[in-house]
N, C-alpha and C positions, 0 to 999 in steps of 0.2 A: 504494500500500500504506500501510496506516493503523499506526503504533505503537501502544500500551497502556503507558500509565503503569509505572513501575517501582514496584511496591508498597512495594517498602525504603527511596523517597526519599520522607519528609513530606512535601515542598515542592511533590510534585507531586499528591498527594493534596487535592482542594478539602476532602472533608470535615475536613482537619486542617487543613487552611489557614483555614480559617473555625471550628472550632470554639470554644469560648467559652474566655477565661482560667479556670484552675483555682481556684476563688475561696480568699479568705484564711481562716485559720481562723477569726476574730474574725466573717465574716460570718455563721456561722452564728448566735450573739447578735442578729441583727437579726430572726430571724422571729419575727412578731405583732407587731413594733415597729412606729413611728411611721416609723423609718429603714426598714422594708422597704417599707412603701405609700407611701414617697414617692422609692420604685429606687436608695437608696444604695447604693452598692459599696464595700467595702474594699480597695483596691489593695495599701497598705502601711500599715507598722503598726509603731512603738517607742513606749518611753518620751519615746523625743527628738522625737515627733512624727512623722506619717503623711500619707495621702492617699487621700482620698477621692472618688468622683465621684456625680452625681445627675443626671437627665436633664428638663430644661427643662418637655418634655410634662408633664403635670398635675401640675404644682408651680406654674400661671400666678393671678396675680391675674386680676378681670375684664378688664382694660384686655391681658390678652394676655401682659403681662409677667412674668417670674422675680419670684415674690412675693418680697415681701425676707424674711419672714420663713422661707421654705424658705431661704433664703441663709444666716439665724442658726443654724436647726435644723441642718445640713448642716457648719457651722462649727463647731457645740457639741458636736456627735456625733463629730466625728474627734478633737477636741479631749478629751472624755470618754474615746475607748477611749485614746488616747495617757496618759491621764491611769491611768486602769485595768494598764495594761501597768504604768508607774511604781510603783502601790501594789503591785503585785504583786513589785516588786521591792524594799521594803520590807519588806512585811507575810505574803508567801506567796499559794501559789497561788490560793485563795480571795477575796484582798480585792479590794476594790472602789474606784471613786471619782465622787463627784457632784461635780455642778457648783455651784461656787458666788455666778461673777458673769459674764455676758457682757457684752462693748459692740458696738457695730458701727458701721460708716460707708457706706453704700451708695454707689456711687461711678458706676454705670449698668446697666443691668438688659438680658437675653436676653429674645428673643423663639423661641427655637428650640436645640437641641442639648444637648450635655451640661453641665455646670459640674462646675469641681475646686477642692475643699477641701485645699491644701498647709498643714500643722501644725507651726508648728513650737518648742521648749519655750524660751522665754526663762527662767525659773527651775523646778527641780526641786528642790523640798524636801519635811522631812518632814510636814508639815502642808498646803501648799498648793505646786501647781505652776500655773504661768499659761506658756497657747500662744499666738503670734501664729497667727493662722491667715487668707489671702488666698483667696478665692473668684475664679476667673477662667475666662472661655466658654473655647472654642475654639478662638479664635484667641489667645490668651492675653492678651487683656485683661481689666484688675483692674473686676471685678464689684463686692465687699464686704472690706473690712479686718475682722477680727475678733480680740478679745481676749476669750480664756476662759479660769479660773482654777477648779481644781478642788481636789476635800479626798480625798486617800487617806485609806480606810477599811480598816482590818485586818478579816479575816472575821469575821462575826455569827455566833456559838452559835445554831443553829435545831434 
């Protein structure tokens, strides 16, 4: 004799068990981005810095490898909303924040999986906040060091 799942326990349900995480609200700011065609996800999200992930597939240079500069793009983008949340808590819901300088250090490149952008805000102030942010694969080895440094903008009269 064969049991049937208990419909009241999640865990035993595949289609919950495999469903997708409930995306962040910030992800929704990615569609027709740069960040949506190259599969960033917003996991987490403060002023004090966030995380993000990207997926190796078509982010590769020729040679097969994690382009580095999808490693910058991916570093500057968590570092921007982290940056964004910040003016917002400034300036109101409205404002905004660019970027205003990256550095980076490439340290070794994927050939395959996902890569995560962890952000995190070495200064918050009111003109400029700078994120350390480490890019690392899957097994959690350090892929790119990054330093991005943005400007909260109070909202623009449009």
């Amino acid at each position: 004799m064969t049991s049937t799942p208990d419909p009241e326990t999640p865990a035993d349900s595949p289609a919950e068990a495999s469903a997708p995480p409930v995306p962040h609200p910030f992800q929704e700011l990615l569609r027709g981005t740069l960040c949506e065609r190259m599969g960033m996800r917003v996991l987490e999200l403060s002023a004090a810095g966030g995380v993000m992930t990207m997926p190796v597939e078509g982010n590769t240079q020729p040679a097969g490898l994690l382009h580095g500069g999808a490693s910058i793009a991916l570093a500057e983008s968590i570092a921007s909303f982290a940056g964004v949340v910040h003016a917002r808590e400034i300036h109101g819901e409205r404002a905004q924040a660019v970027g205003t300088t990256v550095s980076a250090v490439h340290h070794r490149s994927a050939r395959a999986g996902t890569v995560t952008a962890t952000c995190e805000a070495l200064h918050r102030g009111r003109t400029v906040a700078t994120y350390a942010v480490a890019v690392t694969d899957d097994t959690g080895a350090l892929l790119c060091s990054s330093t991005v440094s943005t400007m909260p903008l109070p909202p623009r009269d449009s």
